[in-house]
BAFI-3210 file (N, C-alpha, C; in Angstrom, 3 decimals, decimal comma, padded with zeros to 6 digits):
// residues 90
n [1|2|3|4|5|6|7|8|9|10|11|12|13|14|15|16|17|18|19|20|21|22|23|24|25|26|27|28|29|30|31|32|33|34|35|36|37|38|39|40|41|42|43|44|45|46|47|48|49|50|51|52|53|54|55|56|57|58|59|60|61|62|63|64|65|66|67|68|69|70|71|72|73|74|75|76|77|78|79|80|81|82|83|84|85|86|87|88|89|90]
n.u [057,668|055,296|055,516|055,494|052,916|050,992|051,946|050,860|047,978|047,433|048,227|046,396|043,756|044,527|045,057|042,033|040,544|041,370|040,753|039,186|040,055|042,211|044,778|048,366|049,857|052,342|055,534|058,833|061,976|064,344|065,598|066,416|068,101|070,263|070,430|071,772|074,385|075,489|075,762|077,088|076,373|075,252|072,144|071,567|072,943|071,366|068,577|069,244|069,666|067,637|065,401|064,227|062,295|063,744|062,067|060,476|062,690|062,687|060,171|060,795|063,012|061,851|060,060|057,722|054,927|055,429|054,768|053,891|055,341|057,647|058,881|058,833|060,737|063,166|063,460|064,470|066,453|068,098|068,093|066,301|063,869|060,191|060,093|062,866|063,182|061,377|059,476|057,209|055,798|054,232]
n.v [064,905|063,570|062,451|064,560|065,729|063,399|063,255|065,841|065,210|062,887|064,862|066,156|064,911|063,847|066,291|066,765|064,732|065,192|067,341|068,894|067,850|068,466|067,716|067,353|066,256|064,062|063,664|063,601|064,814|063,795|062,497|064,212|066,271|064,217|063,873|066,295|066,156|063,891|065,189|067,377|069,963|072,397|073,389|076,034|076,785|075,344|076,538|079,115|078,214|077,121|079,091|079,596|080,477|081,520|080,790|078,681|077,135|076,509|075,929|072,926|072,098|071,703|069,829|070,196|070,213|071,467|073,974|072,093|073,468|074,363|071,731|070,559|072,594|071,771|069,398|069,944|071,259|069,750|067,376|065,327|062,980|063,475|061,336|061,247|062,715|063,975|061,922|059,574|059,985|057,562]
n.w [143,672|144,007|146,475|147,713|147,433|148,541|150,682|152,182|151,932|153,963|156,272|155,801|156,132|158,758|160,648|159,919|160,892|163,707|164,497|166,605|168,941|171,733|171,952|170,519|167,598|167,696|167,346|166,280|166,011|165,767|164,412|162,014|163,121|163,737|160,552|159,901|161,429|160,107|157,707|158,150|159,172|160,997|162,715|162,648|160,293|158,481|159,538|158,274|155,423|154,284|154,912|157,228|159,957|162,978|165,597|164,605|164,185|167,026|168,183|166,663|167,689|170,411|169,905|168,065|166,489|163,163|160,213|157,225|154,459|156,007|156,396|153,515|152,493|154,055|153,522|150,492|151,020|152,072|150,479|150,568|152,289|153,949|155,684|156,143|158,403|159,769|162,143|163,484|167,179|169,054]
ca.u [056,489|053,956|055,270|054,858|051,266|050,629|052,207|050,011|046,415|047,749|048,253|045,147|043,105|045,288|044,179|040,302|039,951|041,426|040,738|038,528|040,957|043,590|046,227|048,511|050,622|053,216|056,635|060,090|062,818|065,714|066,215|066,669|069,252|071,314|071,433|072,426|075,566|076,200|075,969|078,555|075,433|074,460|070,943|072,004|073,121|070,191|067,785|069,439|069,648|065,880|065,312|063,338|062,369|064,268|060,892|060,391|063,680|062,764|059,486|060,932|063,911|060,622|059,356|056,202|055,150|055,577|054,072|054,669|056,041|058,704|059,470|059,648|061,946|064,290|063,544|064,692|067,888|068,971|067,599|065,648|062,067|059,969|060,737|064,465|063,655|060,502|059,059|055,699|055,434|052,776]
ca.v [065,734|062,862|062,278|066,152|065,389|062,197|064,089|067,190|064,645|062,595|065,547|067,138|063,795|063,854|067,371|066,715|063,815|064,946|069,326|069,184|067,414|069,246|067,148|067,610|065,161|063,599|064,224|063,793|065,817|063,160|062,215|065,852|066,568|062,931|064,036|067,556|065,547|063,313|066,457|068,477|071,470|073,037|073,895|077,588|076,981|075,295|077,590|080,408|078,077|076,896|080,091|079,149|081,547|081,129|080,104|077,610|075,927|076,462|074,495|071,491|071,473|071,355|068,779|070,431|070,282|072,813|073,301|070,835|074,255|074,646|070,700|071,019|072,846|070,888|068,202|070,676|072,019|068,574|066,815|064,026|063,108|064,073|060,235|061,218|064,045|063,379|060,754|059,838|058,846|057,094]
ca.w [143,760|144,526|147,604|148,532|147,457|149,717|152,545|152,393|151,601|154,824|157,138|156,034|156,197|160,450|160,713|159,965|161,886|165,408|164,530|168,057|170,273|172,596|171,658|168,919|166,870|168,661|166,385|166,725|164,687|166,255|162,198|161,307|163,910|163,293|159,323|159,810|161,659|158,911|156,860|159,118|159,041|161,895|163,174|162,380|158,705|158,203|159,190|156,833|153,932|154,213|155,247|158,683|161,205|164,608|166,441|164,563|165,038|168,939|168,301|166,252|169,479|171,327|169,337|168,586|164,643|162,516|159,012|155,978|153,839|156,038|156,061|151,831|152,052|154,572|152,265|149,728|150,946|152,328|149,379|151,707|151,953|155,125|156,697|156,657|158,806|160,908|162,818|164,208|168,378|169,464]
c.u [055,286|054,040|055,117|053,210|050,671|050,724|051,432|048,880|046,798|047,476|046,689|043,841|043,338|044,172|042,527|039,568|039,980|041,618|040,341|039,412|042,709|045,040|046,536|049,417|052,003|054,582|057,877|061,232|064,843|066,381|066,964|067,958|070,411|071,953|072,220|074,003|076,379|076,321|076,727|077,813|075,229|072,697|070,870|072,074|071,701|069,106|067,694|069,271|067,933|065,077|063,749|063,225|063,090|062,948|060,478|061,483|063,566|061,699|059,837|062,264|062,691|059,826|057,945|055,717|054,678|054,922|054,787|055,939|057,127|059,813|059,729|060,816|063,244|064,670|064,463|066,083|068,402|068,823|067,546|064,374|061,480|060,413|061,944|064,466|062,487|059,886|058,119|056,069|054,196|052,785]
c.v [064,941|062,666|063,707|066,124|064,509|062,599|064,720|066,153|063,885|063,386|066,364|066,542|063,886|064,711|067,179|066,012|064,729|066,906|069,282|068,610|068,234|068,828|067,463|066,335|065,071|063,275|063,959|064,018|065,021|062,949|063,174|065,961|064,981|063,132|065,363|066,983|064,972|064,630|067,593|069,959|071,099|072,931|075,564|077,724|076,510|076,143|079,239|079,873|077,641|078,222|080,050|080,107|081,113|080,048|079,045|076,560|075,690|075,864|073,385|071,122|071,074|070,483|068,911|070,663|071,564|072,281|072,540|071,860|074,187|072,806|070,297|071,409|072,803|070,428|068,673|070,774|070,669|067,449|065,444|064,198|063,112|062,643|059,918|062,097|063,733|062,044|060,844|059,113|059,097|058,084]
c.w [144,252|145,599|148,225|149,087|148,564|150,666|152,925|152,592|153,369|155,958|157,171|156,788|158,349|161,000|160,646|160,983|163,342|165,320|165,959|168,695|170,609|172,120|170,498|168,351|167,352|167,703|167,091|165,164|164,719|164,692|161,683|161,659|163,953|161,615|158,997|160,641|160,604|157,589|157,224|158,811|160,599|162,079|162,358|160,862|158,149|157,864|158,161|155,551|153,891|154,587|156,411|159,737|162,781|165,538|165,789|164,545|166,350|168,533|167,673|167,901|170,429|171,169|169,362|166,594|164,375|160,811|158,056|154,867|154,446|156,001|154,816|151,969|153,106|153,893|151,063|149,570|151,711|151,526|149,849|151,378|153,641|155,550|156,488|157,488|160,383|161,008|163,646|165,634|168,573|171,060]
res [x|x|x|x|x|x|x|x|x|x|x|x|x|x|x|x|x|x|x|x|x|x|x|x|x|x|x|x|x|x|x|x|x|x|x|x|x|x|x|x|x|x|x|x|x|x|x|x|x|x|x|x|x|x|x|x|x|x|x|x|x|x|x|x|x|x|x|x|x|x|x|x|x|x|x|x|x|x|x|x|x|x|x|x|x|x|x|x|x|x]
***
């Protein structure tokens, strides 16, 4: 639970700083999709058991971030912490 906390104060802390600039946070979901292998899950099962809307599995394939709620409960249903799943590029 504390690291839920740290995550959220982090992203919000991200969020405040760079709210005015075009760009967004530069993400990669390669983690996600390497443990859903070692976990012989799908993309597909996934999103039913986390219960994820389609479009946002098409923006993490797009590598475009999505909110922290629906990364909980990755974390959740693959019982990981967000740096088993995402990854920051520079």
């Amino acid at each position: 639970m504390l690291r839920v906390i740290i995550a959220k104060a982090i992203i919000k802390a991200y969020n405040n700083i760079y709210r005015n600039e075009e760009s967004t946070m530069a993400v990669s979901y390669d983690k996600l999709w390497k443990l859903l292998i070692d976990k012989k899950m799908n993309a597909s099962d996934l999103r039913k058991e986390a219960n994820i809307a389609p479009n946002t599995m098409t923006k993490m394939r797009k590598e475009q971030e999505v909110s922290l709620a629906v990364l909980e409960r990755i974390c959740e249903c693959l019982d990981c912490d967000f740096g088993d799943i995402i990854q920051y590029k520079k």
